[in-house]
Structures are given as C-alpha cells and as structure tokens.
C-alpha positions as CSV (number, residue, x, y, z in Angstrom):
1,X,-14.8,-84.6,-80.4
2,X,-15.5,-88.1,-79.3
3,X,-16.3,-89.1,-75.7
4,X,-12.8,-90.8,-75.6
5,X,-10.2,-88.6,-76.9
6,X,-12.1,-85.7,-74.7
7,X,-11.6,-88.0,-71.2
8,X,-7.7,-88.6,-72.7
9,X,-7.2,-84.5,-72.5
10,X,-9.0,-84.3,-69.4
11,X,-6.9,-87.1,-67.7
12,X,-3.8,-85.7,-68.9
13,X,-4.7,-82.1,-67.8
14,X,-5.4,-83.4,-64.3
15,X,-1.9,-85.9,-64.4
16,X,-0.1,-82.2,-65.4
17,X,-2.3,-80.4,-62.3
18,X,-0.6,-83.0,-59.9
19,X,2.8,-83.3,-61.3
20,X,3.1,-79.5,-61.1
21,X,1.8,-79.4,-57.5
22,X,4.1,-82.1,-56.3
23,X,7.1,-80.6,-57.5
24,X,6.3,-77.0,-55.9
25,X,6.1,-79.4,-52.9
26,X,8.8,-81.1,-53.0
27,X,10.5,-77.7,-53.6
28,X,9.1,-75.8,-50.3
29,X,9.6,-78.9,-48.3
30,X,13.5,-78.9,-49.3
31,X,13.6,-74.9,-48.6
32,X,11.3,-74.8,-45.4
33,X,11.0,-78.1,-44.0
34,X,7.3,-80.3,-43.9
35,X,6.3,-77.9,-41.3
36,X,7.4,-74.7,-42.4
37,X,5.9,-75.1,-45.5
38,X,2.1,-74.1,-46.0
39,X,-0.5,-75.2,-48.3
40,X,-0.7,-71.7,-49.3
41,X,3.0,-71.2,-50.1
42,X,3.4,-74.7,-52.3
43,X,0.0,-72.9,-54.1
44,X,2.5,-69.9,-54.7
45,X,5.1,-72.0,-55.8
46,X,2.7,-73.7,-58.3
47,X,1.5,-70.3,-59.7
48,X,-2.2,-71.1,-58.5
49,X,-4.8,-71.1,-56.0
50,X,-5.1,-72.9,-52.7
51,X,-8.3,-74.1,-53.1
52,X,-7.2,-75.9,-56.2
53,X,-4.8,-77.3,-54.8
54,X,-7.2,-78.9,-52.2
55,X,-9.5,-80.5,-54.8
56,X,-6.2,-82.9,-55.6
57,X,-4.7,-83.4,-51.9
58,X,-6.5,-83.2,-48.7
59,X,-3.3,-81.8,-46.8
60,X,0.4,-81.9,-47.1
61,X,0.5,-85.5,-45.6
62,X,-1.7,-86.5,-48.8
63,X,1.2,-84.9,-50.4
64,X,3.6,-86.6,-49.0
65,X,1.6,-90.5,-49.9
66,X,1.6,-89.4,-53.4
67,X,5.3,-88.1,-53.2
68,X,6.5,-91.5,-51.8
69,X,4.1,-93.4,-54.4
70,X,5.6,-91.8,-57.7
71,X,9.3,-92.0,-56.1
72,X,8.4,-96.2,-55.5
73,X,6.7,-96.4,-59.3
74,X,10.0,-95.1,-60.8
75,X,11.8,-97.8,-58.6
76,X,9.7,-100.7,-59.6
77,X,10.4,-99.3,-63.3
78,X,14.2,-99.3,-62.9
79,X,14.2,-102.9,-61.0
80,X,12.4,-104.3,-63.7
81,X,15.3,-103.7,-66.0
82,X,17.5,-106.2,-67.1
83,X,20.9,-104.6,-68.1
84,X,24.4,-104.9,-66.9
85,X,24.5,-102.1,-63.8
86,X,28.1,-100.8,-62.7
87,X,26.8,-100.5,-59.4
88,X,29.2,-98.3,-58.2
89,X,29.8,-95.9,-61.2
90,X,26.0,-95.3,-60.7
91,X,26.0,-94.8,-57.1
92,X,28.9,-92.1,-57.5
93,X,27.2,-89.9,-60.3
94,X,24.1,-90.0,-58.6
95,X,25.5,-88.3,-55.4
96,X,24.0,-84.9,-54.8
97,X,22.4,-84.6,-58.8
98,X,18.8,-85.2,-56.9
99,X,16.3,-81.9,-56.7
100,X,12.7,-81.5,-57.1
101,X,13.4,-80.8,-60.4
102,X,14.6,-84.1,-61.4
103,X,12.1,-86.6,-63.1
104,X,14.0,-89.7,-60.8
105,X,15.7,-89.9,-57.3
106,X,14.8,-87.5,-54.3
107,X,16.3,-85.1,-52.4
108,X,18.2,-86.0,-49.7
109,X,17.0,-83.5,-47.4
110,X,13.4,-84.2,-48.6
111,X,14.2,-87.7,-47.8
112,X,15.0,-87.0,-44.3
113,X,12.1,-84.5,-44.3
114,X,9.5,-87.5,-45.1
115,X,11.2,-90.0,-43.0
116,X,10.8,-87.8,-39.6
117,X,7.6,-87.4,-41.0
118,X,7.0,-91.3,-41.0
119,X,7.6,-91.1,-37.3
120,X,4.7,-88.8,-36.7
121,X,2.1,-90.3,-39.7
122,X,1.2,-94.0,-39.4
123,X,0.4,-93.4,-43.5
124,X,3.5,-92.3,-44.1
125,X,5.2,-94.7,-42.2
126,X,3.3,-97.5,-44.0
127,X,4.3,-96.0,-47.3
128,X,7.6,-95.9,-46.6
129,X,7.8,-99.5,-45.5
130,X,6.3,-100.5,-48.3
131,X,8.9,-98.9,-50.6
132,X,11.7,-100.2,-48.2
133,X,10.2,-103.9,-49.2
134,X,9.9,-103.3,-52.7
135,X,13.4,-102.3,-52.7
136,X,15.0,-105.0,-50.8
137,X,12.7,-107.7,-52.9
138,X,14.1,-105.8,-56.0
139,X,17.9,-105.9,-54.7
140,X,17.3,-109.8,-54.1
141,X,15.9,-110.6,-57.3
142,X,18.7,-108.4,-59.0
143,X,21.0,-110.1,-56.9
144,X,19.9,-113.6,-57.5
145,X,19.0,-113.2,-61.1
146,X,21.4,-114.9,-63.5
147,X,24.4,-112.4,-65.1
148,X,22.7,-112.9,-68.8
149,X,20.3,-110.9,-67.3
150,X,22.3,-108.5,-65.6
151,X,22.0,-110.5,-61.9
152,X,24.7,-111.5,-60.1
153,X,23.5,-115.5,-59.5
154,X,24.4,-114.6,-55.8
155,X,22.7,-117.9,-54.0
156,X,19.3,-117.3,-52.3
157,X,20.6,-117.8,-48.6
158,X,23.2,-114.9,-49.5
159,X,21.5,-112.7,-51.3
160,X,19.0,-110.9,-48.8
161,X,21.8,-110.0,-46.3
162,X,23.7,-108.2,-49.2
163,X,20.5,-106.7,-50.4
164,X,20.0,-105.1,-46.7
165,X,23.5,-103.9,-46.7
166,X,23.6,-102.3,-50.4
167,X,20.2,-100.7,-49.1
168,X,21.8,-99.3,-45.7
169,X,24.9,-98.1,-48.2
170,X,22.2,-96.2,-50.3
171,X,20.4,-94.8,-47.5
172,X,23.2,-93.5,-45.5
173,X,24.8,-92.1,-48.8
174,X,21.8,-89.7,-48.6
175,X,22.0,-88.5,-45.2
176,X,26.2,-88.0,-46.3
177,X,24.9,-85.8,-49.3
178,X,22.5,-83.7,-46.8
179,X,25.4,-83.0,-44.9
180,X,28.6,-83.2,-47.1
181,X,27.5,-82.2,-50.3
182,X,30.5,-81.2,-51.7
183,X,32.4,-84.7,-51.0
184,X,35.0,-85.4,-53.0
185,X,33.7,-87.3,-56.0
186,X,36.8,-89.5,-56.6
187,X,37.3,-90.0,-52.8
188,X,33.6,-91.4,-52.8
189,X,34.0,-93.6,-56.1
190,X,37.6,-94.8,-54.4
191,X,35.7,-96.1,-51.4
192,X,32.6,-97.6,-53.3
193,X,34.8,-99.5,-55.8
194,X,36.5,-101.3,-52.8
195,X,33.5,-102.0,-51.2
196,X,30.3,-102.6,-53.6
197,X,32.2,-105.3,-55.5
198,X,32.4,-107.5,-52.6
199,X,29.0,-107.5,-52.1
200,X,28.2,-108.4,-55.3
201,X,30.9,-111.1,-55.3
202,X,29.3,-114.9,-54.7
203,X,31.0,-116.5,-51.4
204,X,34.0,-118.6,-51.8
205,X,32.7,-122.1,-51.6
C-alpha cells in the first residue's frame, strides 16, 4: 500500500476517533451537566478508554473548543448557500429535533451548558464570540444579498439590526425549547409567521 492512501485511512480513523468522542460528550453533557460529567464517563459512553480519550482532548474544556468549532463549520456551510429559505417554516421544524445524535444543530440544554461555560473559560468565551460574528456577518450578507440568490436586498444600513434581532429570536427559541419542549408547534409557527416576515420585509421608503 502506498504512503498516500495508508495516511488517507489513518486520518479518517482518527476524524472517526473524534467524532465518536464528541458525541458521547455532547451526550453526558446533556444528561449530567459540564461538571457532572467526567472524562471517565464520556470514555464509557464512547465504549473506550480514558487515556485514549486524552491523546485527542487535553480536558473537557478542549472538548468543548472543538464542540463549538464543528457546530460554527456546519454554519459557515449552511450560510454559504444560496437557495430560497422559508425562514419561518425552518425555524418551526427545527424546534426541539436537536440531540447529540444529530449531524446539525445543538442541543438546547448543551447550548446553555457551553454558554455558562463561556462565563468561566476565556477560550470558550472567545469561541463563542467568534461563532456569534460569523453568524451575524452570515445573517447580513443573507440579508443583503439579492432575492436571485435567495437574499432579501434588505439595504446595508437596515440589515445588521434585523440580523441582531433574527439572531436574539434564534437564541431565545433555544432557551424556550430547554424549558417548554413540548410547545405547541402550530402556536409557535402562528407567532413566527407574523413576526419573521417583517423582518425580512425592506422599509417603506
């Protein structure tokens, strides 16, 4: 086997090693909070050893950096798309479908688990602010970007209060699912159908 296809396998076993840690994470994080959660029972969780465990993350705040980086690589994915979004609709079948074993979106207890985190970890803290920024620059230039394109051609003085709004909408929806999970879905698409348009409605001139 050639030096190439041999360092392909390797990477791609290691990629699988991390992936598989991160969700056993993410799921003792949900179940037993950042600090209730050990090293030693996401290793359980992962069906393997501590100590290989540490050889990919240095502690769980590692795990945390990498948890936040994967999360903000699917958003820059998503942002880069240019298709028609029905804000709204998307919003609405989104609440309360996020767990650690979905591929996209996180947890909205995990995301309040990580941001009391943030408040403790400088790191943390700086990785959250930088996916805050990625979003809001993503919610402007899908704002601002013209409709062939699936933007809104919202003007450029308008656009980055909406994008802080549509961002404070999204955040408190998760803290709603942590504690209303079972809202009513029609009640909740009711309310965001009245309110979502109008912020991606240009001003009157």
């Amino acid at each position: 086997m050639s030096e190439k296809p041999r360092n392909n396998k390797a990477a791609a076993r290691i990629e699988a090693q991390r992936e598989r840690i991160l969700l056993a994470a993410q799921q003792c994080f949900i179940e037993h909070g950042f600090h209730g959660a050990s090293m030693a029972s996401i290793a359980e969780t992962a069906g393997m050893s501590a100590g290989l465990i540490y050889r990919y993350f240095e502690n769980k705040s590692a795990i945390i950096l990498a948890i936040v980086r994967q999360q903000l690589e699917w958003l820059q994915n998503d942002l880069r798309l240019n298709r028609k979004v029905n804000l709204a609709a998307e919003i609405t079948a989104r609440f309360g479908t996020a767990n650690a074993q979905r591929e996209h979106g996180m947890n909205a207890a995990l995301l309040l688990e990580i941001s009391a985190e943030a408040t403790r970890d400088p790191k943390v803290a700086a990785a959250l602010d930088e996916f805050d920024t990625t979003l809001r620059s993503g919610l402007i230039e899908w704002l601002t970007r013209s409709p062939a394109t699936g933007g809104h051609a919202l003007p450029a003085q308008v656009a980055p209060p909406r994008a802080l709004i549509l961002q404070c909408l999204v955040e408190g929806l998760k803290v709603r699912e942590a504690r209303e999970p079972n809202l009513d879905r029609e009640l909740l698409a009711t309310a965001l159908n009245e309110v979502v348009p109008l912020l991606l409605k240009p001003p009157q001139a």
